[in-house]
C-alpha positions in Angstrom: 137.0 67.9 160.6 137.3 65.7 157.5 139.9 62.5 157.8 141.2 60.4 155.1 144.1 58.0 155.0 146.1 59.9 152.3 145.5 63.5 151.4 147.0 64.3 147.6 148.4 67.5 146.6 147.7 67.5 142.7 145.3 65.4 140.0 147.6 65.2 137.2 148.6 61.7 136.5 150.9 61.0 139.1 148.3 62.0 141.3 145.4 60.5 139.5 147.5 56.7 139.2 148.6 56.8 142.7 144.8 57.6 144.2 143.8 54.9 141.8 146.1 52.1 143.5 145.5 52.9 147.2 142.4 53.1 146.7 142.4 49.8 145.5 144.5 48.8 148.5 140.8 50.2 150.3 142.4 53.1 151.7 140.4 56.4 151.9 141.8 59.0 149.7 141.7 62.3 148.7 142.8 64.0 146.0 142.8 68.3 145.9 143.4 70.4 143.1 143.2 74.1 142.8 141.8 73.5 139.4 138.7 72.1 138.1 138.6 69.8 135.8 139.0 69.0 132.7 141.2 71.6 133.2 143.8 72.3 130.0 147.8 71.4 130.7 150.8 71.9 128.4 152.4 69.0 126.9 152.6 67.8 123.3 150.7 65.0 124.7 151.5 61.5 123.6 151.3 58.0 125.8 153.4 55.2 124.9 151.7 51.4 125.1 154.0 50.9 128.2 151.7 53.4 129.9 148.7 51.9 128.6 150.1 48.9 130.1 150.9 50.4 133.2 147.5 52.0 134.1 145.5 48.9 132.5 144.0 51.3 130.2 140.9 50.1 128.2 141.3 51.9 124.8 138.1 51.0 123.0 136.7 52.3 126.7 138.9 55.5 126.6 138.3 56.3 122.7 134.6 57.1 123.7 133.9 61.1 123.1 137.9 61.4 123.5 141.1 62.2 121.4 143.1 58.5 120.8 145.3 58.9 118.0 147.5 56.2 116.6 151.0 57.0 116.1 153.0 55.3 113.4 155.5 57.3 112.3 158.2 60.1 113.4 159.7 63.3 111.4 162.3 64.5 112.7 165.4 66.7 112.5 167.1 70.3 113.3 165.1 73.6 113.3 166.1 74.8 109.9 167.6 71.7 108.6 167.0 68.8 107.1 163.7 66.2 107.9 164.4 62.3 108.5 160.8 60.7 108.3 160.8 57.0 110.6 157.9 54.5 110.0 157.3 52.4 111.8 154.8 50.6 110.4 152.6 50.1 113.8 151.2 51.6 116.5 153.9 53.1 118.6 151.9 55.8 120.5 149.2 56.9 121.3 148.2 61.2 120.9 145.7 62.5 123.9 144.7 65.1 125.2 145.4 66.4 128.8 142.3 67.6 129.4 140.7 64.5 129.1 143.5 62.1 129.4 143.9 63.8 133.3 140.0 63.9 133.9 139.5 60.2 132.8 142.3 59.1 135.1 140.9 61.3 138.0 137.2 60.2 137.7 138.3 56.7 137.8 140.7 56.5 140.5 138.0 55.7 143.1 139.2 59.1 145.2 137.5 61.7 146.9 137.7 65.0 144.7 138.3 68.0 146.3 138.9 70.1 143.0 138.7 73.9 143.1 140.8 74.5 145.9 144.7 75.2 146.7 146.6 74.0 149.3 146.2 77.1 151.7 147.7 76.2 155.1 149.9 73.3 156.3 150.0 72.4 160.1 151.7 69.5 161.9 150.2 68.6 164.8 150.3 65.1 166.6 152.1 63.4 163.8 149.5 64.4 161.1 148.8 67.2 158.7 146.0 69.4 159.0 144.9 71.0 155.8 143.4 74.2 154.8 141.8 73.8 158.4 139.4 70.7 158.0 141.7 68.1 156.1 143.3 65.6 158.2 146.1 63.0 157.3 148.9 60.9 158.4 150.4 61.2 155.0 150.7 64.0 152.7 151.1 63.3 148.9 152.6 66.5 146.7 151.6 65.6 143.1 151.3 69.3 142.3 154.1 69.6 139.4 157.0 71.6 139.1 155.8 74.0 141.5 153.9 71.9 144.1 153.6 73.6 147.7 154.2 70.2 149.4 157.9 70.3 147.2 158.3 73.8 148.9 157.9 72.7 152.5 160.5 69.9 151.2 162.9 72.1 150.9 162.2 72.6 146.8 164.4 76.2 146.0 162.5 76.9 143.0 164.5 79.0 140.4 167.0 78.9 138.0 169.8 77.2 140.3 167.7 74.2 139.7 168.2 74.1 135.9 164.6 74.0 135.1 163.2 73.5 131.6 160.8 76.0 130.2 158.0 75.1 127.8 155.2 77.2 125.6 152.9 75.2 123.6 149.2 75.6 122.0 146.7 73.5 121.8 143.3 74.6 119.4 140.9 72.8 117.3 141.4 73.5 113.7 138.9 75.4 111.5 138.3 73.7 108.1 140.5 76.1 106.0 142.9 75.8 109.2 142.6 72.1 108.2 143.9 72.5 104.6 146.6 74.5 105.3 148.2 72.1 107.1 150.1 69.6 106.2 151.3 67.6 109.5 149.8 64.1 109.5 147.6 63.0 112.4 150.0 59.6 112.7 153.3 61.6 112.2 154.3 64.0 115.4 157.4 66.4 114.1 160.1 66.8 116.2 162.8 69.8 115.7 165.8 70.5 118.0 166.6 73.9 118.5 170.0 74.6 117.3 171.7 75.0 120.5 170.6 71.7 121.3 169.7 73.0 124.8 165.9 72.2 123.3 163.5 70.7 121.0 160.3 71.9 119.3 157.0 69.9 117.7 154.0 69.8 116.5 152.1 67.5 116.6 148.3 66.7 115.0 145.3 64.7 116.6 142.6 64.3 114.4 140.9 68.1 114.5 143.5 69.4 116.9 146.7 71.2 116.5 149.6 71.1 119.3 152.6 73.2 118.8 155.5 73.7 121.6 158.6 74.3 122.2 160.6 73.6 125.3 164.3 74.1 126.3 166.3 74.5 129.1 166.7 78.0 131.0 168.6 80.6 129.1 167.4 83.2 126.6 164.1 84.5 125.8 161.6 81.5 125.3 159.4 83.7 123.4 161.2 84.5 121.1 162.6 81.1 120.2 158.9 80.1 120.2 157.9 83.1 117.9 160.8 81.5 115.5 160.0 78.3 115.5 156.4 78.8 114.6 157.4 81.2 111.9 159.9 78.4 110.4 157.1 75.9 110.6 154.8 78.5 108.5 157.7 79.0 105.9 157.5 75.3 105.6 153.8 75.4 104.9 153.2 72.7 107.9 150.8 75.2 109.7 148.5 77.6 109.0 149.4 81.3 109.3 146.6 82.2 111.6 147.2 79.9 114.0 146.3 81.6 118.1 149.1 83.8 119.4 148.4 83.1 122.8 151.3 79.9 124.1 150.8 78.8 127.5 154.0 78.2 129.1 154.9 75.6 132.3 158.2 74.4 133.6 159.7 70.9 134.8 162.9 69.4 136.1 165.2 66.7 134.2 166.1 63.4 135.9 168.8 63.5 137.2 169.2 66.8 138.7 171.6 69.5 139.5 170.6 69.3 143.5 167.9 67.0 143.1 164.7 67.3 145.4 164.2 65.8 148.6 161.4 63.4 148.0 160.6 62.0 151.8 160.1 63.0 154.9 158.3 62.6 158.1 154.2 61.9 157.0 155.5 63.4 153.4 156.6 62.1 149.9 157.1 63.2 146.3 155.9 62.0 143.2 155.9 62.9 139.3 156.8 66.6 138.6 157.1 67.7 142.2 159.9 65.2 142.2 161.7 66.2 139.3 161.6 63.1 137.2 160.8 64.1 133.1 162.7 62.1 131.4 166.2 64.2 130.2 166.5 63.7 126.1 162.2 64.1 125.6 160.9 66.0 128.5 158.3 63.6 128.8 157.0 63.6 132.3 153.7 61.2 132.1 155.5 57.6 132.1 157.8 58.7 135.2 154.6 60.3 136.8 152.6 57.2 136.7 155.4 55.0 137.4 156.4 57.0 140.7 152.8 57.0 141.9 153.3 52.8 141.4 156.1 52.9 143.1 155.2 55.1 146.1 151.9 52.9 146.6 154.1 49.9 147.5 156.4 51.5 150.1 153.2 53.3 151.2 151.6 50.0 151.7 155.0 48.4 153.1 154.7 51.1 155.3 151.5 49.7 156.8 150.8 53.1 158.5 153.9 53.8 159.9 154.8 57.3 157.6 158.1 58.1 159.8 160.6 59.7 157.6 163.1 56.2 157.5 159.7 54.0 156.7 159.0 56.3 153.5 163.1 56.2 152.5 162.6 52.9 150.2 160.8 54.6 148.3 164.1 57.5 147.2 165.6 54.2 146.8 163.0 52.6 144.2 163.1 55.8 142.2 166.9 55.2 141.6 166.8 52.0 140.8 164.0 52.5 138.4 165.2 55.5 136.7 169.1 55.6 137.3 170.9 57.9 139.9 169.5 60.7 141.4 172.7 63.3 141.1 173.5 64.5 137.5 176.6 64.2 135.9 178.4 66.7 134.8 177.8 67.9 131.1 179.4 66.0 128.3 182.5 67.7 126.6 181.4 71.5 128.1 184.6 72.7 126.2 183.1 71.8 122.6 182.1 75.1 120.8 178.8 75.5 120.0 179.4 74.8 115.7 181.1 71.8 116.3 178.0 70.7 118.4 175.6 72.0 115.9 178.0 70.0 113.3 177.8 66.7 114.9 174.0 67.2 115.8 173.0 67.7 112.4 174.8 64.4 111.0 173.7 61.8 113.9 170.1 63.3 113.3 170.4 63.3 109.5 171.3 59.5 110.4 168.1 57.3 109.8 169.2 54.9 111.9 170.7 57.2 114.8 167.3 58.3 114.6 165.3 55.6 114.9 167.5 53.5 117.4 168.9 56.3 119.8 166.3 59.3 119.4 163.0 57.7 118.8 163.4 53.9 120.5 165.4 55.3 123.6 165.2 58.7 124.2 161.3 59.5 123.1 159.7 56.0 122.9 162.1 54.1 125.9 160.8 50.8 123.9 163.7 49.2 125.3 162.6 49.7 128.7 159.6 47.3 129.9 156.5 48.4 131.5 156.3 49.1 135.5 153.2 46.7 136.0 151.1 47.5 138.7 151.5 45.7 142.4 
């Protein structure tokens, strides 16, 4: 039977950045994914320099044979209204791809891969975890998004009780005439909230490639606001009209949450998606990933092999501290109608500066937020 220090459930980035520092703690790790990779994920994909920062990305290294596109500018605005364009003037993002973005950080992290394989049986026996029948470990790691067995065993009651958001997206490379036709600028994502304001839509150019998504919280048939948003964005003339018909769709939990997630327990812990930590106003989920893996790698190494249940707890503790408290509040004036939101909506995002302060800096960029640096 196989040993290793840590066994983790998932090679996304949370995964991928917490392998990466215990392994350079010189512990024995390994990483298992049902997928093999590159394997393709949903998610506009952006990376803000805080993350670079974070994972003490080399760019000029990264750039090689892979997507890095420079983001200067924002357009955003309501589906059907009016546009407010913000620029920047600088590099304020950076546009990947997850397929390599999640492959470069997996190759690097200096884990054992154990890729084309699910978690298939869990068995505790004499204070360690016996996987799939020849994977031993004193600690468990789930790092398997929204739906990650080792959130199950936690407890996790997947459905709509938990308030989950739903997302559909594409991702393709653009033919030439695909090319003309559209008019989105590679440095300019374009952000459109639905008018419910339970959502937001984009799309989103990287060189060659085309992203478009749309994601919003339970409620409705994401299809079909999908379908509309991608016929408003033709109308506009900002895509081509034969753009694939196929959206692959995934799901994700807000922080804070309705009944959040237990996120410890005996030999067990929680990071990124499995966790339930996207950010609430963006959706973004790869800056809380990577900073939850950075987090869990210092009570892990606090720890110093002792993965009881009360030993791991520091590390619920970091997350709250880090990214507020873990219990949501209730929602904000539930009693307004639905017009009057709609109303107000469209003037603070008609607002340049609403937009570039509050939407942009805090809620999609969190420039006001400085970098979780790396133990």
């Amino acid at each position: 039977m196989e040993r290793c220090d840590v066994l983790i459930v998932g090679g996304g980035p949370a995964g991928s950045s917490l392998a990466w520092r215990l392994a350079a703690q010189g512990r024995e790790v390994v990483v298992l994914d049902k997928k093999h990779f590159p394997r393709d994920k949903v998610c506009a994909g952006w990376i803000t320099p805080a993350v670079v920062e974070t994972l003490q990305l080399d760019l000029d290294d990264y750039a090689c044979g892979r997507t890095l596109q420079p983001i200067h500018r924002f357009r955003t605005g309501l589906i059907g209204g009016d546009e407010v364009l913000t620029d920047y003037g600088t590099t304020v993002s950076y546009g990947i791809r997850r397929r390599e973005f999640d492959d470069y950080l997996l190759r690097r992290s200096g884990a054992r891969l154990v890729l084309g394989e699910g978690l298939d049986s869990v068995e505790r026996e004499g204070g360690e975890w016996i996987v799939n029948g020849r994977l031993r470990t004193p600690l468990l790691i789930g790092a398997g998004g929204h739906y990650c067995p080792v959130a199950r065993r936690l407890g996790a009651a997947l459905g709509p009780e938990e308030g989950p958001v739903t997302a559909q997206e594409v991702e393709f490379e653009l033919s030439p005439p695909q090319a003309a036709a559209c008019t989105v600028a590679p440095d300019t994502p374009e952000l459109f909230f639905t008018p419910e304001l339970d959502g937001y839509g984009w799309v989103f150019r990287k060189g060659g490639v085309l992203n478009i998504g749309l994601g919003r919280e339970v409620g409705g048939k994401l299809g079909d606001s999908v379908a509309a948003f991608t016929e408003w964005l033709k109308a506009r003339g900002k895509i081509p009209a034969d753009i694939p018909q196929r959206f692959h769709g995934h799901a994700y939990l807000f922080y804070p949450q309705r009944r959040p997630r237990r996120v410890v327990d005996d030999g067990v812990l929680l990071i990124g998606d499995a966790a339930g930590l996207a950010y609430p106003q963006s959706g973004e989920g790869i800056r809380p990933a990577v900073e939850s893996a950075l987090l869990a790698a210092e009570v892990i190494a606090a720890a110093d092999g002792d993965y009881r249940a009360e030993c791991l707890a520091p590390y619920a503790e970091r997350l709250s501290a880090r990214f507020g408290p873990r219990q949501a509040a209730p929602a904000a004036l539930p009693w307004l109608p639905a017009a009057m939101k709609r109303f107000f909506a469209g003037r603070l995002l008609g607002s340049p500066l609403f937009t570039r302060h509050v939407v942009l800096d805090r809620w999609f960029l969190h420039r006001t937020q400085p970098a979780l640096r790396a133990g």
